[in-house]
C-alpha positions as CSV (number, residue, x, y, z in Angstrom):
1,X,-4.5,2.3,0.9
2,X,-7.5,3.2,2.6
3,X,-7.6,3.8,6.9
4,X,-9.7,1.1,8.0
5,X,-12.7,2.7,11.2
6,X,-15.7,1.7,13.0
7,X,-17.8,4.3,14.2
8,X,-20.8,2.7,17.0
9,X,-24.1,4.1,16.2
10,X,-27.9,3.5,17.6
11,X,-28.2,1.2,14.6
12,X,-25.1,-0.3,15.4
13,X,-21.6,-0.6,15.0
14,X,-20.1,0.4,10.9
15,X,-17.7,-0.1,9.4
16,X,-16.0,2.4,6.9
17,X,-13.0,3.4,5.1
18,X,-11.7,6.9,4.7
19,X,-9.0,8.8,2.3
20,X,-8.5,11.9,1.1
21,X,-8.6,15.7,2.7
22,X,-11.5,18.5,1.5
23,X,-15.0,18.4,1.9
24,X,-16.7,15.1,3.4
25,X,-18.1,12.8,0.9
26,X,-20.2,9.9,1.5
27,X,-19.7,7.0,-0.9
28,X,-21.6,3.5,-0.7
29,X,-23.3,0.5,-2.9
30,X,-26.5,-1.5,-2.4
31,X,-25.3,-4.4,-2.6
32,X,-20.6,-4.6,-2.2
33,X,-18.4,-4.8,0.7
34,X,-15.6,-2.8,0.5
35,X,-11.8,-3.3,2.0
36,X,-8.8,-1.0,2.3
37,X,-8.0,-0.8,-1.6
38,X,-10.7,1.5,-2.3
39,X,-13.0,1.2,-5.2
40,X,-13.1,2.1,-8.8
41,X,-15.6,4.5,-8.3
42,X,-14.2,6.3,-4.7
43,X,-10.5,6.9,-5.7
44,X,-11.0,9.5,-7.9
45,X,-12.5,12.0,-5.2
46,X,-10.2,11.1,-2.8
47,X,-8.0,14.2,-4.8
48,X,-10.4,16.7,-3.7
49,X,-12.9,15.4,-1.1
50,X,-12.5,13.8,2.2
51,X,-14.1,10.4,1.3
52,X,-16.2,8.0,3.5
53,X,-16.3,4.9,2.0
54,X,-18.8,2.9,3.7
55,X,-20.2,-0.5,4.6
56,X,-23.6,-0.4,4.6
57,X,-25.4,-3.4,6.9
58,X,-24.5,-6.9,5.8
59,X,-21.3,-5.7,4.2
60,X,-17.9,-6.2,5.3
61,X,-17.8,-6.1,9.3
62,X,-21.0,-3.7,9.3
63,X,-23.9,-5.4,11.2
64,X,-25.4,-8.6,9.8
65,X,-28.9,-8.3,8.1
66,X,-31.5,-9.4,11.1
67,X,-34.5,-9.2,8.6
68,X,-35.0,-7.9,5.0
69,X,-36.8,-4.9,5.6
70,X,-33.4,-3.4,6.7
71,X,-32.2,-4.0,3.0
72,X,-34.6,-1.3,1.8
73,X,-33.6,1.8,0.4
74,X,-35.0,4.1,2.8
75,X,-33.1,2.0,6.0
76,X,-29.9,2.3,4.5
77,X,-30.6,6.0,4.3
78,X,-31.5,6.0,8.1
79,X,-28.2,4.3,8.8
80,X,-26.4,6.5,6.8
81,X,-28.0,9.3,9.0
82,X,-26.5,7.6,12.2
83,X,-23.1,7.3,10.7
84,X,-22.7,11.1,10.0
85,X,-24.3,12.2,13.4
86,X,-22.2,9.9,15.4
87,X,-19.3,11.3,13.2
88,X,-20.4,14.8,13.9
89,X,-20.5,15.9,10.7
90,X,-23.4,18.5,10.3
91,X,-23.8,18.1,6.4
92,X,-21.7,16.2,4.1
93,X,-21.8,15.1,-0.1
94,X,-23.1,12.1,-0.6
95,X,-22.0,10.2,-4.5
96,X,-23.0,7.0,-5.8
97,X,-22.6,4.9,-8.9
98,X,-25.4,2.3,-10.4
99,X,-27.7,1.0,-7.2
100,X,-25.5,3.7,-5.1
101,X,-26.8,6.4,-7.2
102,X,-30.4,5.2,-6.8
103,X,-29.3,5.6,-2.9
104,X,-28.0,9.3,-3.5
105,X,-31.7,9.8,-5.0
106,X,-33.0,8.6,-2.1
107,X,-31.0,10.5,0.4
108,X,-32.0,13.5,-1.7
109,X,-35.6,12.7,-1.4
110,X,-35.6,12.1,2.6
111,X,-32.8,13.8,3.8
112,X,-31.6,16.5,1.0
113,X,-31.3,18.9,4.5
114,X,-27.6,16.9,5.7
115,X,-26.5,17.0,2.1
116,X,-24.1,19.5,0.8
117,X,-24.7,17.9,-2.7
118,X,-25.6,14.7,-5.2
119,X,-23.4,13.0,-7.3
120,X,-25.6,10.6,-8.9
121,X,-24.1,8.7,-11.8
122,X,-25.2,6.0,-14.3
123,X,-28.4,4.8,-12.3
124,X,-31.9,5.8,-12.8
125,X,-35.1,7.0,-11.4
126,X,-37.1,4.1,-10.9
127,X,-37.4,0.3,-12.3
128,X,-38.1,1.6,-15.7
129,X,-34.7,0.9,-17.1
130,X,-35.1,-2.7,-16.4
131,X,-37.4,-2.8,-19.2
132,X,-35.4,-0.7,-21.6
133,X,-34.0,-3.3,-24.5
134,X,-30.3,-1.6,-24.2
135,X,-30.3,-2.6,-20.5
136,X,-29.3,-6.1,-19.8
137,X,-31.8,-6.6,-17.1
138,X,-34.3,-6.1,-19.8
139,X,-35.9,-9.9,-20.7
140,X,-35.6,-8.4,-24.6
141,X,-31.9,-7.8,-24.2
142,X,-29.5,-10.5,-26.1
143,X,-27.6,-10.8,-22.3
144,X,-30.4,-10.8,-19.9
145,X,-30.8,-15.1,-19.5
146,X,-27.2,-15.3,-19.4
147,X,-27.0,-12.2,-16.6
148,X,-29.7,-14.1,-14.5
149,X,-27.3,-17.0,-14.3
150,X,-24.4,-15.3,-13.5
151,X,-26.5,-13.6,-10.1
152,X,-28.1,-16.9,-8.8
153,X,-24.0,-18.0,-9.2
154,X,-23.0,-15.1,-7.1
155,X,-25.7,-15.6,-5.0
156,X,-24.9,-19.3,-4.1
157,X,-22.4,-19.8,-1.4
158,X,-21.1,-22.6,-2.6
159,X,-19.5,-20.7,-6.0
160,X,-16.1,-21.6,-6.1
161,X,-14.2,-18.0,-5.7
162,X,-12.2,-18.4,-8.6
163,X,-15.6,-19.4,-10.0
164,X,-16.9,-15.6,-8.7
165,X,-14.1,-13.6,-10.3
166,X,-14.5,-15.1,-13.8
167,X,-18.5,-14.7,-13.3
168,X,-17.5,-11.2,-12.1
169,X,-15.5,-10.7,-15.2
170,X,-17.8,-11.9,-17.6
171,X,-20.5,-9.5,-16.1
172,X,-18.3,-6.3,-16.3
173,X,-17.5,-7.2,-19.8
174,X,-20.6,-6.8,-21.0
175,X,-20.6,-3.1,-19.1
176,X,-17.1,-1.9,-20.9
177,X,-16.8,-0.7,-24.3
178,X,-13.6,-3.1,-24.5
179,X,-12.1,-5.5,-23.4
180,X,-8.7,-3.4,-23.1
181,X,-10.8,-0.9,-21.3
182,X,-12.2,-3.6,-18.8
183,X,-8.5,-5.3,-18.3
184,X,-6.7,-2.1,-18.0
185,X,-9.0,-1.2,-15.1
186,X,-8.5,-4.5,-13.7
187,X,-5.1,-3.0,-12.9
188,X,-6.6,-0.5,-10.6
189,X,-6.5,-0.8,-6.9
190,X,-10.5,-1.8,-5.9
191,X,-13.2,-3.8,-3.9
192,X,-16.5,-4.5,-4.0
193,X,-17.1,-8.0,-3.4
194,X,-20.9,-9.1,-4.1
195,X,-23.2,-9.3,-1.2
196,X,-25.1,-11.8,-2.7
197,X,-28.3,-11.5,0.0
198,X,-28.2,-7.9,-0.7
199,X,-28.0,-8.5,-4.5
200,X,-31.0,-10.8,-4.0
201,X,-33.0,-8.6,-2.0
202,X,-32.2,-5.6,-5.1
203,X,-33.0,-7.7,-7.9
204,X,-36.9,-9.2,-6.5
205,X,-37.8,-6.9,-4.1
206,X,-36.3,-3.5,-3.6
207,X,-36.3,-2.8,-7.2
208,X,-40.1,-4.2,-7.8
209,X,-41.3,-0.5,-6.1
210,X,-38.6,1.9,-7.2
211,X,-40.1,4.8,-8.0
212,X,-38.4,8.5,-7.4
213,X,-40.0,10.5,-10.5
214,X,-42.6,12.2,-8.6
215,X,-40.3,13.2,-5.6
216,X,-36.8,14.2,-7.3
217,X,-38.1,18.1,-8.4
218,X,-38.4,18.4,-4.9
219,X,-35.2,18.2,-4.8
220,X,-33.3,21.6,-4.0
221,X,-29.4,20.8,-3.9
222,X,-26.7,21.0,-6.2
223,X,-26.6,17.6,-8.2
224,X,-24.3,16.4,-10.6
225,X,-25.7,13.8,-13.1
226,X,-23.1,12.1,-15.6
227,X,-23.8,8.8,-17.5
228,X,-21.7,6.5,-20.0
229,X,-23.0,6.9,-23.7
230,X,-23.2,3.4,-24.1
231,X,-24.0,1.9,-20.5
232,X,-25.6,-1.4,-21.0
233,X,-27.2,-2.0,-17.1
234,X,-28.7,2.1,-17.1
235,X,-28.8,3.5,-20.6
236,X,-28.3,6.6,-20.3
237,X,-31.6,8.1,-21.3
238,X,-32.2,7.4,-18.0
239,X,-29.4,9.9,-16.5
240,X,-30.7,12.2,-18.8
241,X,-34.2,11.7,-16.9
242,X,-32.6,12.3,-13.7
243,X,-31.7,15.8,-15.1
244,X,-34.7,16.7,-16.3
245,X,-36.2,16.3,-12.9
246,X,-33.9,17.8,-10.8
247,X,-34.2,21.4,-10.9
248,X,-31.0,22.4,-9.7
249,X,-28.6,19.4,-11.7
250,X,-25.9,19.6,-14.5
251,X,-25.5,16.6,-16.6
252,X,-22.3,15.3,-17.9
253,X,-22.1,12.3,-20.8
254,X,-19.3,10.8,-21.2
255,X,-19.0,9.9,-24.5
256,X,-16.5,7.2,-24.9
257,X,-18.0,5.4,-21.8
258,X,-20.0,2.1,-20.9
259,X,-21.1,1.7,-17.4
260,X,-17.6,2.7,-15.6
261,X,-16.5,6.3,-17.4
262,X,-14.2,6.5,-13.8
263,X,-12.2,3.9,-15.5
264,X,-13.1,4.2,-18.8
265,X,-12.2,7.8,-19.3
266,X,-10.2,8.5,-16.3
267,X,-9.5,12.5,-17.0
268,X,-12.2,13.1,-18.0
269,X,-14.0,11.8,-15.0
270,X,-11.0,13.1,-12.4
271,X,-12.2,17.0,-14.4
272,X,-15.5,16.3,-14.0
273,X,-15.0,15.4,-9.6
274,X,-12.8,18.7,-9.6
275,X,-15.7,20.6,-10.8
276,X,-18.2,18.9,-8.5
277,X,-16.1,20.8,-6.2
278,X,-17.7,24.1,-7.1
279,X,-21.4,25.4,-6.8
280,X,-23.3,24.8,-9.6
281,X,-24.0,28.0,-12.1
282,X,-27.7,27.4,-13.1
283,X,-29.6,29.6,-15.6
């Protein structure tokens, strides 16, 4: 289990979860509240990174969302700022999966001078990959009506919960390459409960003026792409587009992935956190 903590801030009062020894590592979502059983994503650095799993505002028992302009991307970034100064951290990694990645790019972008490195993983650049047909957020794609359903459920207070995990399921099914995948996963500890304002905020506003192409060569850190060969919410010629802009970023596939290769192709991924250990050798 993970060590419950609230650390008080100028932005207020966090709250965050922490496992693990090594260097610090920074680990959050746009839009999940996390608990004391980790997350899918998370556990597998907590082997070789000192891991901060965090609540960002409106998550968990974080500060409540006063207005939505503290939803966007580059607020969260300015809270994460407080949390590692009031933890006295000089520098720390910061890693994120799907909307977390798009956070990591952000951080990169603002505040690449308190990172040690990016981990930025099956997520994009910008709102592009909403409009790619293998991305079920794209109107073409065969899921995308039946996705926009299952959102407005999990956005609707009144959803039953049993009602939310077999919504949740059905949503993660379309991001695994199997269903044995997806239910064997289901056996690993996690959280990430749906903040369904967040979500909401994502999915008609945030994500409307995404746009980090022109910013990310900037970009002067060690980063450490990796996408699923099949993911179905990013595809991943959009973590190869991360690559290509990042001067100074390796790119991992994972081959026998959908949206979740930490689950999907656990070793893989728990070789691949091990080497994101280590500076990057660029030629």
């Amino acid at each position: 289990m993970w060590e419950q903590k609230f650390i008080e801030t100028p932005r207020g009062t966090f709250e965050y979860f922490v496992k693990g020894s090594g260097q610090p590592l920074a680990i959050t979502h746009f839009y999940m509240a996390f608990n004391e059983k980790g997350n899918w994503f998370a556990n597998p650095f907590t082997e070789h990174y000192q891991v901060y799993l965090i609540n960002v505002r409106g998550a968990g028992n974080s500060p409540a969302i006063e207005m939505d302009d503290q939803m966007n991307l580059q607020e969260i970034i300015l809270d994460l700022e407080a949390i590692r100064e009031a933890l006295h951290i000089p520098k720390w990694a910061f890693a994120g999966h799907s909307t977390g990645g798009m956070l990591a790019l952000q951080y990169a972008v603002l505040k690449q001078q308190s990172l040690t490195k990016c981990i930025c993983g099956c997520s994009a650049a910008s709102k592009a990959y909403a409009s790619h047909p293998n991305s079920i957020y794209c109107a073409d794609n065969k899921n995308f009506n039946r996705i926009i359903e299952i959102m407005e459920s999990l956005n609707n207070p009144d959803t039953p919960q049993e009602k939310r995990k077999d919504l949740g399921f059905e949503w993660s099914m379309m991001s695994f390459t199997s269903e044995e995948k997806l239910k064997h996963a289901l056996t690993i500890p996690n959280s990430g409960r749906t903040v369904g304002r967040a979500l909401d905020y994502f999915r008609k506003v945030a994500v409307k003026s995404f746009d980090l192409r022109e910013e990310l060569p900037t970009v002067q850190i060690d980063t450490y792409v990796f996408g699923g060969m099949y993911d179905a919410q990013c595809p991943i010629e959009f973590s190869i587009e991360i690559a290509d802009l990042i001067p100074t970023s390796e790119l991992i596939i994972f081959d026998h992935s959908n949206h979740y290769p930490f689950v999907e192709e656990e070793k893989a991924f728990l070789d691949f956190v091990k080497e994101s250990t280590k500076p990057l050798k660029l030629v």
